[in-house]
N, C-alpha and C positions, 0 to 999 in steps of 0.2 A: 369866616363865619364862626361863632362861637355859639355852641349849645349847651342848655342847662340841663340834666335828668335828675329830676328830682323823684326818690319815692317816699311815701312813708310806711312805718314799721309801728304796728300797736293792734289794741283789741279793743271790737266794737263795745264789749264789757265792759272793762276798764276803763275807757273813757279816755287814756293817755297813750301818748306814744309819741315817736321824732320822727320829724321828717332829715332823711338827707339829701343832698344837693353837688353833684359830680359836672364840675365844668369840662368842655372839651373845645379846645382847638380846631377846625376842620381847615386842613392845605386840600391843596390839589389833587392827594394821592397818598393822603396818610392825616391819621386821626392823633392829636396829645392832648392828654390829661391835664389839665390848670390846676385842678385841685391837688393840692398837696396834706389837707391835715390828714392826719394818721388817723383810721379807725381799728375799733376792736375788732380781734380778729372773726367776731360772733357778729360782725353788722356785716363781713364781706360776702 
């Protein structure tokens, strides 16, 4: 099964902001990361 979490990051002010999106593998008994782009280390 593969799950997506997506959140997003911004202010109701502003009006703008990103959403991000972290894929994930699910086995049997252990969860992996799909996504591989780098983020900044302020979105971790």
């Amino acid at each position: 099964m593969v799950i997506c979490l997506e959140s997003y990051i911004g202010s109701r002010e502003a009006g703008e902001g990103v959403k991000l999106e972290n894929q994930y593998l699910v086995h049997d008994n252990a969860i992996e990361q799909m996504s591989t782009y780098p983020l900044h280390d302020r979105l971790r």
